[in-house]
N, C-alpha and C positions, 0 to 999 in steps of 0.2 A: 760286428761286421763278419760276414761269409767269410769261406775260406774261399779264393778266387786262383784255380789251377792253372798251373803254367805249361802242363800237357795233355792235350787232346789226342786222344786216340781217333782211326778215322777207318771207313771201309774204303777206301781211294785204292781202285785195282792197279797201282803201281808196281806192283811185284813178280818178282819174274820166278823165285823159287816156292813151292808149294811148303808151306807151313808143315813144319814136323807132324805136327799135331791133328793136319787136317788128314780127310780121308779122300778128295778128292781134288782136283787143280783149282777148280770152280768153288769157292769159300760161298758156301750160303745156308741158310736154315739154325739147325742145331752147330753149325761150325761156326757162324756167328756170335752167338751165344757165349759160348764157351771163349770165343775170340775176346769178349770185352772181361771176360773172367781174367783170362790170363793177361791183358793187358791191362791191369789194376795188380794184380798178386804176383805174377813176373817182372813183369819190365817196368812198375811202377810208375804207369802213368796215373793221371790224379782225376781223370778226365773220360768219357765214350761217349763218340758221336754215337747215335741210332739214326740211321737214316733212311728217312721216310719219302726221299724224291728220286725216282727214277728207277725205286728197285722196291719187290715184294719184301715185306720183312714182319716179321714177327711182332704182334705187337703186347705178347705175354713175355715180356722178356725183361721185367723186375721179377715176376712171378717164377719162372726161371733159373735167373741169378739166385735169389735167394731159398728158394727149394732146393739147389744143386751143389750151392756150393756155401751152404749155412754159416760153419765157423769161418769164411775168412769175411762174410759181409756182419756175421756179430761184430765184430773185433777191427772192422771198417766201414761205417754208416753209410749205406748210400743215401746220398742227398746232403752227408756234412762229412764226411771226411774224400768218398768218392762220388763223380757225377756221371750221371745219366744224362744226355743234353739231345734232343730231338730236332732233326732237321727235318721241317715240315716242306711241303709242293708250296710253290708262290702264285696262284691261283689267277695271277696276271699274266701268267706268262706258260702253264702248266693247259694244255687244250684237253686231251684225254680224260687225266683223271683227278680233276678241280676236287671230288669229293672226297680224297684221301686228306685231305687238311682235317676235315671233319671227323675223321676215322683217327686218325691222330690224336687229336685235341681228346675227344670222347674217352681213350684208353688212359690220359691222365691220372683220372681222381680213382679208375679200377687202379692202376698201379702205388696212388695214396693209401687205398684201404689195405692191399696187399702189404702194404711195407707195416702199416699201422699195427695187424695182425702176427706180424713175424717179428716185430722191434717190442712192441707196449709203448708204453709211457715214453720211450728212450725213442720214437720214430721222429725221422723229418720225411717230409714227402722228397719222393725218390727222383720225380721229375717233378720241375717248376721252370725251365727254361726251353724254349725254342728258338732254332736257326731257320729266319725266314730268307732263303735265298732269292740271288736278282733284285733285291729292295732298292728300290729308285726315288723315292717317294715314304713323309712321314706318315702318310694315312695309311699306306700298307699295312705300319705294323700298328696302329690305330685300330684296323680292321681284325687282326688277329686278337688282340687285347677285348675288342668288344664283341666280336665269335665267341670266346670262351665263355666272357661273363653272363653273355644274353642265353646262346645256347647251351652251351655245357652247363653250366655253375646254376644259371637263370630256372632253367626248369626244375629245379627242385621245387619250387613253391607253388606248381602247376597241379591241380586237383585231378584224381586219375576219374572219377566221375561224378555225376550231380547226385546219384544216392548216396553216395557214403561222406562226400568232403573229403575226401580224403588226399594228403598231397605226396607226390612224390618220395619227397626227404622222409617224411613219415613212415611211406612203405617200405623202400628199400636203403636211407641213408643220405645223409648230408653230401654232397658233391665237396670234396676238397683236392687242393689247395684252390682259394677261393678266385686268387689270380696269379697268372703265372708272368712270366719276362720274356723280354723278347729281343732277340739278336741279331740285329739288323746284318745281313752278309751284300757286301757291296763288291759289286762284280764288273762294272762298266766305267768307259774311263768319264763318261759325263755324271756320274753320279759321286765318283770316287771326287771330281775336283767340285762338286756341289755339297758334299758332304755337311759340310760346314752348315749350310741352309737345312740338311736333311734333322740335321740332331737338334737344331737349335727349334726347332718347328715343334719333334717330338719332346723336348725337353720343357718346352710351354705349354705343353697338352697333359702331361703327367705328372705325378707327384714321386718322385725316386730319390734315394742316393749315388744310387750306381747305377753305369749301363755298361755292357758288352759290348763291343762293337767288332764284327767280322768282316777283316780285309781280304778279297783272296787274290790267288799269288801266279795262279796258275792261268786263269781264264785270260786276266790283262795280257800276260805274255802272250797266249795265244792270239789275241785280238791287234796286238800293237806290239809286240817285238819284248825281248827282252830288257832293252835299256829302259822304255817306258813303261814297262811293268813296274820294277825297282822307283821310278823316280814317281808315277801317278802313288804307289802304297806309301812313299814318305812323305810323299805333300798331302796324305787324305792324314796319316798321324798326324804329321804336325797339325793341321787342324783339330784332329780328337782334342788334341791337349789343350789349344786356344778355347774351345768350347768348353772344358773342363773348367778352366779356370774363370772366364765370363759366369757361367753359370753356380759352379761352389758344388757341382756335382764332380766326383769320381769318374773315369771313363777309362773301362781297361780294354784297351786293343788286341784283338787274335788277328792272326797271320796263317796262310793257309798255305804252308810249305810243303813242297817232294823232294825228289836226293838229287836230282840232275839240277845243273843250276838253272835251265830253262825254267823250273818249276819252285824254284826256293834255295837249292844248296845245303841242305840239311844231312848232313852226312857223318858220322864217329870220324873222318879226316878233314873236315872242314868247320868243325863245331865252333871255333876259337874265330875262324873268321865270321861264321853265322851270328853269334853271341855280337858279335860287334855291328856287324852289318842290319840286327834289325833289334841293336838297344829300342827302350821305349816299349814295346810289346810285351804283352803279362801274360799270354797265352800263344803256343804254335803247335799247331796238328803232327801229331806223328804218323806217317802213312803205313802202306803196308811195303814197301821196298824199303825202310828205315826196321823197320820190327821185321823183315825176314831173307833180307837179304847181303845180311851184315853178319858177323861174329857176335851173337848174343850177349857177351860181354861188354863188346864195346856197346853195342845197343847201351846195356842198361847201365852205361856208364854216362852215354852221352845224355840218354833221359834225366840222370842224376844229376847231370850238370845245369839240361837246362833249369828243372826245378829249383836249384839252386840259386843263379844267377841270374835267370829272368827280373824276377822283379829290382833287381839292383842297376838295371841298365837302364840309362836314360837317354834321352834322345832331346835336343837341342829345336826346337821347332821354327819353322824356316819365317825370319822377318818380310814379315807386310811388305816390305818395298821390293822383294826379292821374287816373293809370289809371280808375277805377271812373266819375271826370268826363266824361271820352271816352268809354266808354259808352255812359255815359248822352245825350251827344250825338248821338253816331251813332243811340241807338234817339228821338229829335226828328226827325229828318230819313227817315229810311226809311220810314218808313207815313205820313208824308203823300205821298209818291212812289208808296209799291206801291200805294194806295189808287184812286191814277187810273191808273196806270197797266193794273192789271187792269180796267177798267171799258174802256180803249180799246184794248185787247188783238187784238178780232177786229178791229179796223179798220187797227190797226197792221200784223198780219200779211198783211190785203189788200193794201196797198198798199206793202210787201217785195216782194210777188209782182214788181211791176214794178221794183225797184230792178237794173240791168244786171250782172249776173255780170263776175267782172276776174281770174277764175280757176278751170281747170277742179275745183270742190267737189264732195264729196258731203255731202246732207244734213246737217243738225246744228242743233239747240236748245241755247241758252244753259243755266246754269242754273238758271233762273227755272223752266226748264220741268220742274225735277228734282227741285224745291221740295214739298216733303209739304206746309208748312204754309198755299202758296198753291194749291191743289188743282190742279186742271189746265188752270191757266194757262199754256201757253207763247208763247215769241216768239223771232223769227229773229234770226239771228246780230247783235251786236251792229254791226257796221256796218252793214248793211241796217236795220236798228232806229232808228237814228240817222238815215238817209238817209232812210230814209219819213217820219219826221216834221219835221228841217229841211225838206223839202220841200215841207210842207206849212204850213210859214209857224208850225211849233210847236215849238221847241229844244227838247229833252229837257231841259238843263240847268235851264230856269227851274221844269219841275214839280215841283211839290213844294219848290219853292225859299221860296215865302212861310210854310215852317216857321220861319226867320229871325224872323217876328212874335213867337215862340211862347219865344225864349230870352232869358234875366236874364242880370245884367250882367255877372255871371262866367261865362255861357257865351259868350260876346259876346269875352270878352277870349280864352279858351282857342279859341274856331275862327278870332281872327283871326294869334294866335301858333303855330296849325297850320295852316292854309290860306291861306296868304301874299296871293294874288293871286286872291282868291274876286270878288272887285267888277271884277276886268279879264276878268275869263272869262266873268259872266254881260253885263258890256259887250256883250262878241261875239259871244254869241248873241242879245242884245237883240235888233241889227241887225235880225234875221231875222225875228223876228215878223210874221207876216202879219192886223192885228188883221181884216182884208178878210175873209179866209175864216174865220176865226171869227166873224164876222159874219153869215156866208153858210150857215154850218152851223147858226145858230138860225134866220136871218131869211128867207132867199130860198125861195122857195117848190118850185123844182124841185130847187135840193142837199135840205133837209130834205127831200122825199116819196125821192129815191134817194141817200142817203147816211146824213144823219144820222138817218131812222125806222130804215134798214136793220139800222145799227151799232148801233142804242139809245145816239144820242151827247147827244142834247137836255141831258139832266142833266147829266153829266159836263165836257160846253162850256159850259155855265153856271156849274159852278163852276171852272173853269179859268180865265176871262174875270175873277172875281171874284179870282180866287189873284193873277193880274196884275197888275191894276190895286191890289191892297194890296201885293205887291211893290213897282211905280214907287212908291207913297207912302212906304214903307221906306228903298228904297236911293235914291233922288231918279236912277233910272236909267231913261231914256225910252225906252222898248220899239217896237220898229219901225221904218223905214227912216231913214236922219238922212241920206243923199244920194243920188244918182242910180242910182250902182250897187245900196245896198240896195235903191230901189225896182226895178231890173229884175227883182232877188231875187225880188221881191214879186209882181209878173207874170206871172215863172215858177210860182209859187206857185200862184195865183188858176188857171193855165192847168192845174196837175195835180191840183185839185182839181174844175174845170170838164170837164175832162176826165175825171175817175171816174165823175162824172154822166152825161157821157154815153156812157161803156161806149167809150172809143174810146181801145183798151188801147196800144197804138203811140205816140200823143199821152203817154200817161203817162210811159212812158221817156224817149221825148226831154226832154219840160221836168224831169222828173229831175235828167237829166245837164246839162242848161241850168243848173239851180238848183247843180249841183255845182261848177260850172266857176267859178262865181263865188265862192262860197266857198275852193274850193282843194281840194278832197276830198269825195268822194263820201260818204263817212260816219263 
């Protein structure tokens, strides 16, 4: 059996400090590069996404790795001791540029011959897995598995013309690895609670021991709040594991965690609760506000832990009667979230505008914005979504949080035996509450005439202000600054929202990334 990494490295522009290392704020190109170098031989993760959706990237980058940084890949195999793992476009859902799947796929078996040439005898191919993101459906990755084989792998035994016979493989080389894997990444909460039907479908179409399977962490929350973020990824695990064991296949779950708890909680001061809150998981991404915006030490201290303790944690998978319970929980919690949140939609995405780029992207909408049943509501990527409104003195976490009022005694007891550490998460974002500028977007007279008439916010910050203050009375959790530093938080706050007012768009970045640095992550 593989070795099966319990850290992922990731390009997720969560980071609010510029990399020692890098040359410019923007991490792209040869900064890349070098980024999965040191995050293998510094902070020992075991794992690097390469990601191939929504950004230009390199696709010489075994070729790369191993010409530049020779003794530490002798002395650590890529492909058996470290990974290379390729997040491919999902062609269902990708309108632009469908044919970068193909472009991806095709740099494979060049980056097989690469490794083959620098290792001898002693190679494993360097890439053999892909992350096919938005998978809704087993034919998706049915469709990837048979892309490869037909096109990629396929054409070696295609004759280059009728005078000579002669075939491909002949002229320039066998196509290897002959087929690679494929990581199903599940993003939507109808698929996360379908799950179950997704693997079992793919599970009767192939012949395997193992499968990967990618939960992520970040999009649910943005689509449906943070309580049913948490509760859709444990009831899609508990599933994994029922399918595991139906089937007599292995199934190791990834988790696709950031440092604020809207996005995961993964943090060198929260690690003890993390480790607990998502046992069961054999793999979780480490971003880049985790690798650069922490004390290095603790970094690779917390890396060392998860490595360590990951595969020892287990997780308890939720009983068939209880199913239908969780449900019905997640649908308490979701529409009192999307409910405001579409209402502060335009206003969210103005002020994304200003949240600082930490990588060169292109375009992209969450899926909220792909939502039939929320019409045409969208909003920017989920870390800039987060970033705009901690910034604004308003956690994502807590809206929609006073649903909490709304559940009996046995819902009470099932989301605290699923949601471990739900009262330390909203703690942390307490902090941040800026009650000033919520204030100031009913009361003051120049934010409301340019801000909140503009957003149509009046209503919606009224009842917000109300959802809060019955939250403190709920959880007896005092919302707002509780010391010095929170209140700098707060100032930066007051300053990026005095600053929308007055059109003095420069002023907004900075106190931004002011408000970032204190938290530890830009979003």
């Amino acid at each position: 059996m593989r070795r099966i990494p319990c850290t992922m490295s990731t390009q997720h522009p969560d980071n609010v400090s510029r990399p020692h290392w890098a040359a410019k704020e923007i991490i792209a190109n040869e900064d890349e590069v070098f980024e999965a170098y040191y995050a293998f031989s510094e902070l020992k993760c075991q794992e690097q996404m390469w990601d191939w959706e929504g950004k230009d990237v390199d696709p010489h980058i075994v070729r790369k790795l191993l010409t530049n940084f020779a003794d530490f890949f002798r002395e650590n195999v890529l492909g058996r001791d470290v990974y290379l793992t390729y997040r491919i476009p999902n062609p269902s859902v990708e309108t632009a540029e469908k044919k970068v799947l193909i472009e991806a796929l095709e740099s494979i078996p060049r980056c097989h011959d690469v490794a083959e040439a620098f290792y001898g005898k002693k190679y494993h191919s360097p890439v053999f897995e892909v992350i096919l993101p938005f998978t809704t459906s087993h034919l998706e990755l049915l469709r990837i598995l048979t892309c490869y084989k037909k096109i990629i792998v396929g054409k070696e035994d295609e004759t280059i013309n009728d005078l000579e016979k002669l075939s491909i493989k002949s002229w320039i080389g066998e196509f290897k690895p002959k087929k690679i894997e494929v990581i199903p990444l599940i993003e939507d909460k109808k698929s996360m609670l379908n799950i179950e039907a997704i693997l079992l479908n793919y599970l009767n179409a192939i012949k395997t021991k193992y499968i990967r399977v990618f939960l992520a962490r970040s999009d649910p929350a943005l689509n449906y709040g943070l309580f049913s973020a948490v509760l859709l990824v444990k009831f899609a695990l508990s599933s994994m594991i029922k399918v595991s064991r139906r089937k007599q296949v292995e199934i190791f779950p990834i988790v696709g965690t950031g440092s604020l708890p809207f996005r995961g909680h993964l943090t060198p001061e929260n690690i003890q609760n993390f480790l607990e809150e998502y046992a069961g998981f054999m793999t979780v991404t480490v971003q880049s506000a985790l690798k650069y915006d922490f004390d290095k030490n603790k970094v690779v201290q917390t890396i060392r832990l998860l490595n360590d303790e990951l595969p020892e944690k287990k997780f308890e998978p939720i009983d068939e009667s209880r199913e239908e319970q969780v449900k019905t929980l997640i649908s308490i919690f979701y529409p009192a979230y999307q409910k405001k949140i579409e209402r502060l939609s335009s206003f969210i995405n103005y002020v994304a505008n200003f949240v600082p780029s930490r990588r060169a992207r292109k375009l992209h909408i969450g899926l909220f914005g792909y939502s039939r049943k929320l019409g045409k509501v969208k909003l920017p990527r989920a870390i800039a979504f987060t970033a705009a409104l901690y910034s604004l003195g308003l956690p994502p976490e807590l809206i929609g949080a006073n649903a909490l009022t709304k559940l009996n005694e046995k819902q009470w007891s099932m989301l605290e035996n699923l949601y471990l550490h739900w009262k330390e998460d909203l703690m942390f974002a307490s902090k941040f509450v800026s009650w000033e500028n919520l204030n100031c977007l009913l009361n003051d007279k120049e934010i409301t005439e340019k801000v909140t008439k503009r957003f149509k916010l009046k209503n919606v910050i009224h009842e917000i202000v109300n959802d809060l203050e019955e939250l403190e009375r709920l959880t007896n959790i005092k919302l707002g600054p509780r010391n010095l530093t929170h209140r700098k938080h707060e100032n930066f706050s007051n300053n990026v929202l005095i600053s929308l007012a007055k059109g003095n768009e420069n002023e907004v970045t900075q106190y931004i990334v002011e408000t970032g640095k204190i938290r530890h992550s830009l979003g």
